[in-house]
N, C-alpha and C positions, 0 to 999 in steps of 0.2 A: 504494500500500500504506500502511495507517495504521502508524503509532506506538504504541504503547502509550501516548506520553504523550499523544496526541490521543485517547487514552479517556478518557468522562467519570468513567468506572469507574476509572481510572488513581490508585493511590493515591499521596497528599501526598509532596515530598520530603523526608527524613531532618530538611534543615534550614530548613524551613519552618513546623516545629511548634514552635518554640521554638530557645533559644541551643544552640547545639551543646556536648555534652561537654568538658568540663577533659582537654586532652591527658595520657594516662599515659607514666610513663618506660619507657625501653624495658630498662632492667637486666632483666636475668634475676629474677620472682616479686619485682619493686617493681609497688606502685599510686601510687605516689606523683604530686602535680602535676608534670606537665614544666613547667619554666620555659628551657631551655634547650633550642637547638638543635644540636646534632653534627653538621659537615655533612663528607663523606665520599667517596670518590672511588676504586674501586679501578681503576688503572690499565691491570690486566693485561688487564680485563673489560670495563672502561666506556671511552668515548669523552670526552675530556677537559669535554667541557660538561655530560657526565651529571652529576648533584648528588643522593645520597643523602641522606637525615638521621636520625638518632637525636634522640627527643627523650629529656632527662636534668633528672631533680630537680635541687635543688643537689647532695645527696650522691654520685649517681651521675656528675655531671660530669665531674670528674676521671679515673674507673676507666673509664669511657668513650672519652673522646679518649686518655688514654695507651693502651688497645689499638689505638686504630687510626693514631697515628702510630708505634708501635712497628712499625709492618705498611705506612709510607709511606702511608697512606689518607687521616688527616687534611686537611682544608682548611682549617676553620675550627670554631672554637665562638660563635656568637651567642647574643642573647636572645629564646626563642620569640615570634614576633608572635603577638600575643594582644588 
């Protein structure tokens, strides 16, 4: 059985036309550049190796990680690999 991607007909991937998109923050109605990662974990849900992420402007940083360590979810704040 073919692939779709063994069509010649198969159109280009997303990020092969060029550089892919400037990550947006995940606040609620920002478009802002994420430069940051939120990285996330809810225990009750996820399996200790699962790793969610929130990416966060500078501004949103903060209002970010304080709701999800307020909620034990926190694991870490990084700098988006970019």
């Amino acid at each position: 059985m073919a692939h779709i991607s063994d069509s010649a007909d198969a159109p280009e991937t997303a990020g092969s036309a060029g550089p892919e998109p400037a990550p947006v923050c995940s606040a609620r109605g920002c478009r802002a550049t994420a430069l940051w990662a939120v990285v996330w974990n809810n225990p009750r849900i996820h399996t200790p190796d699962r790793e969610k992420i929130w990416a966060a402007c500078d501004e949103h940083r903060t209002t970010l990680a304080d709701f999800l360590s307020a909620r034990s979810m926190l694991l870490r704040v990084e700098p988006l690999a970019g």
